[in-house]
TIVO-2410 file (N, C-alpha, C; in nm, 3 decimals):
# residues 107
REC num residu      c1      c2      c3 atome chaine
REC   1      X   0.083  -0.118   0.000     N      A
REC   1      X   0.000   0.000   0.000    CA      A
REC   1      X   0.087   0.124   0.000     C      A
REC   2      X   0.056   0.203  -0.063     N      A
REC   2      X   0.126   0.311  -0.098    CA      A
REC   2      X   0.013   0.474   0.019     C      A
REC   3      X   0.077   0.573   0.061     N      A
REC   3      X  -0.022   0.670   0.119    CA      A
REC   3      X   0.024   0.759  -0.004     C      A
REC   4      X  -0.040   0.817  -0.085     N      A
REC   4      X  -0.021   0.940  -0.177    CA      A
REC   4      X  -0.040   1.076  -0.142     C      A
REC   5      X   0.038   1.137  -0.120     N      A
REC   5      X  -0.004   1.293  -0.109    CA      A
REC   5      X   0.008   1.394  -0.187     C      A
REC   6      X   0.105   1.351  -0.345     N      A
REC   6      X   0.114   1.412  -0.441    CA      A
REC   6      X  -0.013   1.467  -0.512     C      A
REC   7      X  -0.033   1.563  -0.553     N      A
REC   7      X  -0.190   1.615  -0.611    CA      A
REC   7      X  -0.118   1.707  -0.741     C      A
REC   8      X  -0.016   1.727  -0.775     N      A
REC   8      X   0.047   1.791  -0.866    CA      A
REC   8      X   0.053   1.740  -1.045     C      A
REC   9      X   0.100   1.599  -1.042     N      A
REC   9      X   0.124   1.549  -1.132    CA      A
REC   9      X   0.032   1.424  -1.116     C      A
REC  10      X  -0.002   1.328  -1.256     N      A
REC  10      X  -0.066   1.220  -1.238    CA      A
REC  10      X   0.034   1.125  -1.225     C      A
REC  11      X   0.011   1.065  -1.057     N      A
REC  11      X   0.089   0.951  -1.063    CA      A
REC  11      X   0.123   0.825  -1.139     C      A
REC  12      X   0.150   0.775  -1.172     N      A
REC  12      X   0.106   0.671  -1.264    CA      A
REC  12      X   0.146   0.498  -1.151     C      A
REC  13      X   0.017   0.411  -1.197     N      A
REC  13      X  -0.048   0.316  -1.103    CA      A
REC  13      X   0.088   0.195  -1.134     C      A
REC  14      X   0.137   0.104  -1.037     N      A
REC  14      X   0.203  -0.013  -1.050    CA      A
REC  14      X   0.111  -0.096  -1.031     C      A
REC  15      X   0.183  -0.212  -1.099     N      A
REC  15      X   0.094  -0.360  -1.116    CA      A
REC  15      X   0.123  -0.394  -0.987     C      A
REC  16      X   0.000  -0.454  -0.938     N      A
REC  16      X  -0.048  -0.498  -0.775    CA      A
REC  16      X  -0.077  -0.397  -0.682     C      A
REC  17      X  -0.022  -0.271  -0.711     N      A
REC  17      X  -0.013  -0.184  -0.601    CA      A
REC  17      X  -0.159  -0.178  -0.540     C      A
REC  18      X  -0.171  -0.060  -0.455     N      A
REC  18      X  -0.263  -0.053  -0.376    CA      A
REC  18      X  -0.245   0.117  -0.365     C      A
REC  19      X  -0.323   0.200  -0.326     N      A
REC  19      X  -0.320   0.349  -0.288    CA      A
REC  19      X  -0.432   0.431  -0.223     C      A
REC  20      X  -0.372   0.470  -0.123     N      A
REC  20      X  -0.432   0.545  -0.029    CA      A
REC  20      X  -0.408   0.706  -0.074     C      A
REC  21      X  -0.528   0.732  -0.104     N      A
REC  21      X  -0.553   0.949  -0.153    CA      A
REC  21      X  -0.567   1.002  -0.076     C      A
REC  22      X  -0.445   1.061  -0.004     N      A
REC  22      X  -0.455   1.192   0.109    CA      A
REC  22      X  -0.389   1.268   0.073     C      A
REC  23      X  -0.401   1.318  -0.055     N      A
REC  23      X  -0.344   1.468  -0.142    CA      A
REC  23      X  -0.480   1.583  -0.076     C      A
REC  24      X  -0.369   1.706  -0.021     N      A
REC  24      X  -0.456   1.801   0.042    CA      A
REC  24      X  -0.522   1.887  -0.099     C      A
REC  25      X  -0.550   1.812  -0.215     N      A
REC  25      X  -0.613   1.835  -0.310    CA      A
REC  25      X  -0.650   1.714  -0.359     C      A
REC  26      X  -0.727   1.687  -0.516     N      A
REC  26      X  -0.734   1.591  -0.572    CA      A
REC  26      X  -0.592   1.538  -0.581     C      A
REC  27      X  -0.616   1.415  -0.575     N      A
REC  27      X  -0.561   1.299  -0.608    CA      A
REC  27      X  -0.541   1.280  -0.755     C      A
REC  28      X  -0.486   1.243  -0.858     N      A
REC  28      X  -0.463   1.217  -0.948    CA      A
REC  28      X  -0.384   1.116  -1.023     C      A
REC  29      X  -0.428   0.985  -1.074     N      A
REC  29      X  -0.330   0.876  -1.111    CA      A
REC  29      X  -0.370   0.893  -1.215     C      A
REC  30      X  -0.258   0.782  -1.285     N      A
REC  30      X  -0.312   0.745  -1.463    CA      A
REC  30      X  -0.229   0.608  -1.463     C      A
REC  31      X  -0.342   0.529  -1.509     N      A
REC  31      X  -0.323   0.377  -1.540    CA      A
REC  31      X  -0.175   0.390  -1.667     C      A
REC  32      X  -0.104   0.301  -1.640     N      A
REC  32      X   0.002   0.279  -1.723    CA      A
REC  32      X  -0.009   0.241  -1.849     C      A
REC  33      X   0.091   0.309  -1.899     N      A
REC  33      X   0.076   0.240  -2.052    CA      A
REC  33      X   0.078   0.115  -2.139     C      A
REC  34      X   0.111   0.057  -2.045     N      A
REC  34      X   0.146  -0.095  -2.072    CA      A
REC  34      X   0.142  -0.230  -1.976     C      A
REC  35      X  -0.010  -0.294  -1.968     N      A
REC  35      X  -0.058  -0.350  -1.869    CA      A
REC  35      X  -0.118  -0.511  -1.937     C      A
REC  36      X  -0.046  -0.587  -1.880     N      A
REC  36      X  -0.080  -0.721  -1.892    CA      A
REC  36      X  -0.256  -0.781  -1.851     C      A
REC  37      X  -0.302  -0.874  -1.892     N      A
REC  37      X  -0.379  -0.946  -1.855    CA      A
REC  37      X  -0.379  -1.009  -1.707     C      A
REC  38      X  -0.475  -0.938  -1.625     N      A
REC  38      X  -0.461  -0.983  -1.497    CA      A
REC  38      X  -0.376  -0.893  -1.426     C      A
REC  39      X  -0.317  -0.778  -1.451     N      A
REC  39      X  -0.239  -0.722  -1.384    CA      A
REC  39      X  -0.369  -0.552  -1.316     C      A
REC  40      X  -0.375  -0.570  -1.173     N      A
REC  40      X  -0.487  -0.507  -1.085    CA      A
REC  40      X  -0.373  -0.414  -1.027     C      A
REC  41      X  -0.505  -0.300  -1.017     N      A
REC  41      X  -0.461  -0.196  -0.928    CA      A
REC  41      X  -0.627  -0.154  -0.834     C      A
REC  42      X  -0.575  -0.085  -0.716     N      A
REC  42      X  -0.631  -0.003  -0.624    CA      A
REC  42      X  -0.626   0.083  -0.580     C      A
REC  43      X  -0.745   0.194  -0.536     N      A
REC  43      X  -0.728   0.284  -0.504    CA      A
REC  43      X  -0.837   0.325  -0.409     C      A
REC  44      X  -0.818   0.408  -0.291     N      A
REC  44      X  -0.906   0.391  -0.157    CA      A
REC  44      X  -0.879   0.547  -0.158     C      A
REC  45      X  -0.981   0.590  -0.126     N      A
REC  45      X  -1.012   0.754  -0.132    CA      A
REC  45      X  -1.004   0.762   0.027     C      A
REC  46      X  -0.924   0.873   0.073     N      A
REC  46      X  -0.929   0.909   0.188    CA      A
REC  46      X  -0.978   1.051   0.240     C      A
REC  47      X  -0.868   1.140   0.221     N      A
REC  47      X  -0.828   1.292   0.301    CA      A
REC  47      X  -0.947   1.370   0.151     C      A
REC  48      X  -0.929   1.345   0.039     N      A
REC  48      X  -0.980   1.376  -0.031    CA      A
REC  48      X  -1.026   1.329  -0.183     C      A
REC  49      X  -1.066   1.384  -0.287     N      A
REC  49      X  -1.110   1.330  -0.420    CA      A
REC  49      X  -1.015   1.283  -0.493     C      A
REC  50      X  -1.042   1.188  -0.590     N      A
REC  50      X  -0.916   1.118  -0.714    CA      A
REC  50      X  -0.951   1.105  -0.788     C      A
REC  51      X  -0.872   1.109  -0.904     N      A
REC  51      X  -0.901   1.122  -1.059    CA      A
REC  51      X  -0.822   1.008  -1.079     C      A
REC  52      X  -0.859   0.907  -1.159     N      A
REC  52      X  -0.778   0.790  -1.271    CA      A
REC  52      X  -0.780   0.826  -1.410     C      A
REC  53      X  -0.675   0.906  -1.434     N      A
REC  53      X  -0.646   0.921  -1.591    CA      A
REC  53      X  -0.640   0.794  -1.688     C      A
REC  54      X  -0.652   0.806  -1.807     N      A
REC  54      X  -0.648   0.702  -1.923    CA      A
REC  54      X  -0.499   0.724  -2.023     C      A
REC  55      X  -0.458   0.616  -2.077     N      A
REC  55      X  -0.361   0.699  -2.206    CA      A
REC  55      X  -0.429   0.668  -2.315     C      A
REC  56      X  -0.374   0.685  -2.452     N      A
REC  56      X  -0.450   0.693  -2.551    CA      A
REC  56      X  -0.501   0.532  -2.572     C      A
REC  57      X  -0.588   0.483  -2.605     N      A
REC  57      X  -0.666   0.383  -2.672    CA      A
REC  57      X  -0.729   0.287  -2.543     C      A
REC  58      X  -0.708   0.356  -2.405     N      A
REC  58      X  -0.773   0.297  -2.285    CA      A
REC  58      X  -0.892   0.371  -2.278     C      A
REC  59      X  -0.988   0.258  -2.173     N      A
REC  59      X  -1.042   0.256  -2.126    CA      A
REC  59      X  -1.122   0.147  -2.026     C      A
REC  60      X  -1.176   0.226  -1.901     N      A
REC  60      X  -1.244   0.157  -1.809    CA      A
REC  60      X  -1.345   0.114  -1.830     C      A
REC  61      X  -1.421   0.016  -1.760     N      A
REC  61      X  -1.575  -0.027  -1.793    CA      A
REC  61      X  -1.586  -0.090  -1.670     C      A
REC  62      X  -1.731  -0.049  -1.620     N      A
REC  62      X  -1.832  -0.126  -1.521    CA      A
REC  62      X  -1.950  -0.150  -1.505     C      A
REC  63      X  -1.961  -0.252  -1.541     N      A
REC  63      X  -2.134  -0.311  -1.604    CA      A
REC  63      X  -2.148  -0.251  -1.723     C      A
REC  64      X  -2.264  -0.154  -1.720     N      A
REC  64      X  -2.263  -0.065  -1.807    CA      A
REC  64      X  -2.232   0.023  -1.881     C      A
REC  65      X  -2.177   0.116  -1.749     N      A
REC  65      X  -2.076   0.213  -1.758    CA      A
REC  65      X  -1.952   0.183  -1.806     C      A
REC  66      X  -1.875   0.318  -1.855     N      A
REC  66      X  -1.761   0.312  -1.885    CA      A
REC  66      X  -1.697   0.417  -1.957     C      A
REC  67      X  -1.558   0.465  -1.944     N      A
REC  67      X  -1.556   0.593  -1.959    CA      A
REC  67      X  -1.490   0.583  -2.157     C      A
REC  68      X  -1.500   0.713  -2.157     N      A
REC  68      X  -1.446   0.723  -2.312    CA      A
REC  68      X  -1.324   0.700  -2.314     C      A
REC  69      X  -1.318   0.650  -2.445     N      A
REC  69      X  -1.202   0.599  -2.468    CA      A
REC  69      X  -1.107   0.707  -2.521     C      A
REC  70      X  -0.982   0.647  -2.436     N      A
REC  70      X  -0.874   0.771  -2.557    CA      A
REC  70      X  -0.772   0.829  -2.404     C      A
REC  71      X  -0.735   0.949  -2.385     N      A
REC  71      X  -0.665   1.052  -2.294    CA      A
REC  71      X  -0.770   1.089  -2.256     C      A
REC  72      X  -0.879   1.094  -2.274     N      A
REC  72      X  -0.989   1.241  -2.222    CA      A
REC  72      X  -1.052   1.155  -2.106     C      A
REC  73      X  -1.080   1.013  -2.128     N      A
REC  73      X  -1.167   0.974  -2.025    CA      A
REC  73      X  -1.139   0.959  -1.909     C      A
REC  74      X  -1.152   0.938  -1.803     N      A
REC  74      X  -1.178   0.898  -1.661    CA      A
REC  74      X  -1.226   0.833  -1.586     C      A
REC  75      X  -1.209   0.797  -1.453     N      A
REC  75      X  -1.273   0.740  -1.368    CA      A
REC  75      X  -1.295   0.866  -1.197     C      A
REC  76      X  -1.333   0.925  -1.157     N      A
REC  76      X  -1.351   0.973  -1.091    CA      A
REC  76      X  -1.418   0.988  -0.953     C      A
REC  77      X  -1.357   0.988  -0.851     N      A
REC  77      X  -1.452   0.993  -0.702    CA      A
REC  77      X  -1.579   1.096  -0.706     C      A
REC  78      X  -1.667   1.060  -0.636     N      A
REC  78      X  -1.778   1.159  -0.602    CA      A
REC  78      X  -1.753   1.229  -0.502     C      A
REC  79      X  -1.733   1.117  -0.374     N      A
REC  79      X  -1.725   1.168  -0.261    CA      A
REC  79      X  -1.592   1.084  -0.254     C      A
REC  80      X  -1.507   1.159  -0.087     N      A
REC  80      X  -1.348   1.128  -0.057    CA      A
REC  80      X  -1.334   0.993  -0.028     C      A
REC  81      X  -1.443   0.910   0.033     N      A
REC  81      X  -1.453   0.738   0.055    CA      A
REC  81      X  -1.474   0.648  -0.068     C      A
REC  82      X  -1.501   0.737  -0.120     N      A
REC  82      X  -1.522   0.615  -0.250    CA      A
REC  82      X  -1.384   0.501  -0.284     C      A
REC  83      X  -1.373   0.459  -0.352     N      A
REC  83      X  -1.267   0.294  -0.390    CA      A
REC  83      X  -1.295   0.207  -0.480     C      A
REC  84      X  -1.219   0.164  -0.571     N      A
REC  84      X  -1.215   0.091  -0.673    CA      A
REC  84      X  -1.118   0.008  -0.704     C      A
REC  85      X  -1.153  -0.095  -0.759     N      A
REC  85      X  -1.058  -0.207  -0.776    CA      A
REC  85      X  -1.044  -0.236  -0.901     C      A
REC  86      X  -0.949  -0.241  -0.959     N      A
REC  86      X  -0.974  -0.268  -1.146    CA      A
REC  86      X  -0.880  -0.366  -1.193     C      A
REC  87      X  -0.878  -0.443  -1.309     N      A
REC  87      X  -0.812  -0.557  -1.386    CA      A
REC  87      X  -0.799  -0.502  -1.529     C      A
REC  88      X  -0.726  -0.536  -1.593     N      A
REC  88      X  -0.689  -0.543  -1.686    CA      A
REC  88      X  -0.694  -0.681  -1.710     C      A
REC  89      X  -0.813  -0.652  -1.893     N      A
REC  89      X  -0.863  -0.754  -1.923    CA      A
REC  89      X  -0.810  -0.786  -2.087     C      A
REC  90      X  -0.775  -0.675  -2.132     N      A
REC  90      X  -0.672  -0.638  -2.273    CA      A
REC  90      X  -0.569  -0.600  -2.255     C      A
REC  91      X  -0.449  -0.637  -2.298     N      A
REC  91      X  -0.317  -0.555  -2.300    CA      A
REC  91      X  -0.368  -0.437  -2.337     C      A
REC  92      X  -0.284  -0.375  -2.234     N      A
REC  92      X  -0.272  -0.202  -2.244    CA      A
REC  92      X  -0.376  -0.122  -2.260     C      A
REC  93      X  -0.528  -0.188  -2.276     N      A
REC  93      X  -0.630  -0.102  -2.381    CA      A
REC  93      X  -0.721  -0.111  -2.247     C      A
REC  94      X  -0.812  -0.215  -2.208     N      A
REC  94      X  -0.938  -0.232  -2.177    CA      A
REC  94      X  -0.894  -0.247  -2.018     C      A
REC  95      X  -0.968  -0.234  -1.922     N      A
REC  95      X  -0.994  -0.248  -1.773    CA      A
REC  95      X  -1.129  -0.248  -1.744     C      A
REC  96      X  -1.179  -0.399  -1.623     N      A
REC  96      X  -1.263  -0.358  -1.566    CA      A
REC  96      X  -1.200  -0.361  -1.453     C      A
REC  97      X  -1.357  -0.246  -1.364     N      A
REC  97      X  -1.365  -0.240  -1.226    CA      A
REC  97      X  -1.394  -0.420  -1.208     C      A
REC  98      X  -1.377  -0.438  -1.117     N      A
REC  98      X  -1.405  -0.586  -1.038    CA      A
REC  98      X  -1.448  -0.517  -0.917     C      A
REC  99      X  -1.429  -0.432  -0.827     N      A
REC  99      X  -1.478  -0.416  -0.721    CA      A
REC  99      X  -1.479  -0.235  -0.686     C      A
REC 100      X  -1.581  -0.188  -0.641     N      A
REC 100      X  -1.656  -0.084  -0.629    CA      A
REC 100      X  -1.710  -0.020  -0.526     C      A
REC 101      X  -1.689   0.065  -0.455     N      A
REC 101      X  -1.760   0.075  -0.313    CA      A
REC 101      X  -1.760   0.265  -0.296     C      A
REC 102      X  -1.875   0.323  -0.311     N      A
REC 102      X  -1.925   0.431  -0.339    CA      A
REC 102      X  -1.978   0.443  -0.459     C      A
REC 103      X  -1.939   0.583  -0.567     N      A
REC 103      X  -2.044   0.594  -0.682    CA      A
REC 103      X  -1.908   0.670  -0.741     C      A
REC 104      X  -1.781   0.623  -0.817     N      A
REC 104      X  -1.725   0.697  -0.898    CA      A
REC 104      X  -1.786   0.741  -1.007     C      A
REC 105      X  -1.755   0.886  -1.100     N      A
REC 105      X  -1.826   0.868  -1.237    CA      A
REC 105      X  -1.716   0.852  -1.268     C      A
REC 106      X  -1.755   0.819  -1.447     N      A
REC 106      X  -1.750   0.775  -1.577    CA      A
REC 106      X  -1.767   0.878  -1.657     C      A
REC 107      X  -1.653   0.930  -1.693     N      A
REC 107      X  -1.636   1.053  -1.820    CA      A
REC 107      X  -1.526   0.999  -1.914     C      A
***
């Protein structure tokens, strides 16, 4: 588990990691560019809000939802407790959430 307090730059997520958001601003990661099948990350909202950036030709999906594809999309906290758990289900491209607990959006 990692505690993050960086809010400056988008961190970018390691395979297995785990992360705790206590940036005295948003939080800000971005899924890596290059992610195996089966390779999960986490992220647990604490002190405040987090953003999960995309790179180009990613994107997230949950159930229904799912954000646009490309740099522009996101995954985003509502509120500072929110948490998400995600897999990579395509090299480098596709992720789902697997596990969910609050109401992130989907942009």
């Amino acid at each position: 588990w990692f505690i993050e307090t960086t809010n400056t730059i988008p961190v970018p997520l390691e395979t297995g990691a785990a992360y705790i958001a206590k940036a005295s601003n948003q939080n800000v990661f971005i899924l890596p560019a290059s992610a195996a099948i089966g390779d999960t990350f986490k992220i647990v909202g604490y002190g405040n809000l987090w953003q999960l950036q995309q790179n180009a030709s990613q994107k997230i999906v949950c159930g229904v939802m799912q954000t646009t594809a490309g740099a522009s999309g996101y995954l985003q906290a509502t509120v500072a407790t929110d948490q998400v758990e995600i897999v990579c289900v395509t090299p480098n491209t596709e992720f789902y959430v697997i596990q969910v607990i609050g109401n992130p959006s989907f942009n």
